[in-house]
Every structure is written in structure tokens, then in C-alpha cells.
C-alpha positions in Angstrom: -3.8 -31.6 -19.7 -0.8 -29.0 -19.2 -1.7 -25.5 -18.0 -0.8 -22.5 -20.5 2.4 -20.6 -19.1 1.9 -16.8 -20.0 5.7 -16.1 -19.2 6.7 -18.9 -21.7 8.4 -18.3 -24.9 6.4 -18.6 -28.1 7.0 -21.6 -30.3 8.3 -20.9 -33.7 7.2 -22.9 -36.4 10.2 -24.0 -37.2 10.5 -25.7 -33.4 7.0 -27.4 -34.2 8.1 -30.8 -33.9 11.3 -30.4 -33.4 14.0 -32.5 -31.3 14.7 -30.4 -27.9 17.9 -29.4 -28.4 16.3 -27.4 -31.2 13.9 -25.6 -29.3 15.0 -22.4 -27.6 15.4 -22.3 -23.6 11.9 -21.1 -22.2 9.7 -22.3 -24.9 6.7 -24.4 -23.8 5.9 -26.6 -26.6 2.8 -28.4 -27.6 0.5 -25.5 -26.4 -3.4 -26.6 -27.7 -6.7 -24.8 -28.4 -7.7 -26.0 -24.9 -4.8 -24.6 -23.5 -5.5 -21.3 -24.9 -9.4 -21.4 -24.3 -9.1 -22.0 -20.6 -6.5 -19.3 -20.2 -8.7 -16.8 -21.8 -11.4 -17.8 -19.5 -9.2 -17.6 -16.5 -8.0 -14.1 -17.2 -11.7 -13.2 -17.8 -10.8 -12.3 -21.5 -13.7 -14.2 -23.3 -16.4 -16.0 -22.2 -16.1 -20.2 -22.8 -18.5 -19.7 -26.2 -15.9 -17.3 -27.4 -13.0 -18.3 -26.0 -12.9 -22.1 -27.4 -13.5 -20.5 -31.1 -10.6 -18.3 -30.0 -8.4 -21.1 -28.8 -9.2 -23.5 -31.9 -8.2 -19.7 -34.5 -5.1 -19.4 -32.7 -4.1 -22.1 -32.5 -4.3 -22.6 -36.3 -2.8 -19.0 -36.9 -0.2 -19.4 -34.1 2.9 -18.2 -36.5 1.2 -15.2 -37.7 1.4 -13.9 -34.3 4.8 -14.9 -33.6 6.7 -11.6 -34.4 9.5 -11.6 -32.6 11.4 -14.3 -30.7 11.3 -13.1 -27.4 7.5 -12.9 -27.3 5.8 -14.5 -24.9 2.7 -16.1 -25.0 0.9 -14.0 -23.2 1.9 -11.2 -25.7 1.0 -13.4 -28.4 -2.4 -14.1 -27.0 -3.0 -10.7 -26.2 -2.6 -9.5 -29.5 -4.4 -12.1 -31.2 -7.3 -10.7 -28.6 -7.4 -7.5 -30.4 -7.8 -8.7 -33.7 -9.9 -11.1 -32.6 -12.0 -8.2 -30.9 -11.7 -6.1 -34.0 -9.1 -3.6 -32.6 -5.6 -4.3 -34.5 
């Protein structure tokens, strides 16, 4: 399994499944629930029985964190972390 680049650009919906000359320079595509779970747990965010619940809501609600398209992932993760905590 691939390893979660923080630094990478978010995916947009819109490049979901997109050919790669569609997707913007940066962009790791494809990122999973795994991916985002063991990230979490890396960074000592979440603890694995919250952090794969995390990963699996995140990765379902990816887009609504996308605000901007120079965020990164681990900006998008981050603030999915404080809703997710109850502090956005």
C-alpha cells in the first residue's frame, strides 16, 4: 500500500478518476481510508480505534474539506481533525 504524502495536493472531485493530464501537478491520487488511518496514527493524532473510523469518514467526506486548491493534505486532514474532535 502507498504511504499518505502530507505535502501533496488535495484531490478534487472533479480529478477523481480522471485521466492524468487532468489532474493538477502535485496531487497524489487514489489516497484510502488506510492511508489516512495510519497517518493519523503516525503523527500520534488518534489512536488506531479512532483513527480507522476517521480514515473510513474522511475518506467519504473528502470534498467537503477540499476548500481551496492549493490545500494540502495535511491541511485537509487537520481540519477534518477538529471537527472530528468537536472543535470547528
Amino acid at each position: 500500500m502507498d504511504k499518505l504524502n502530507p505535502d501533496a495536493l488535495a484531490e478534487w472531485d472533479d480529478e477523481m478518476g480522471a485521466p492524468d493530464n487532468e489532474v493538477r501537478t502535485g496531487v497524489q491520487r487514489d489516497t484510502t481510508p488506510e492511508m489516512i488511518a495510519d497517518y493519523v496514527i503516525a503523527e500520534g493524532e488518534l489512536p488506531e480505534q479512532s483513527a480507522r473510523p476517521f480514515g473510513e469518514y474522511l475518506h467519504i467526506s473528502w470534498n467537503d474539506y477540499v476548500e481551496y486548491e492549493e490545500i494540502t493534505q495535511r491541511d485537509l486532514i487537520a481540519g477534518a481533525l477538529e471537527f472530528w474532535r468537536g472543535k470547528a
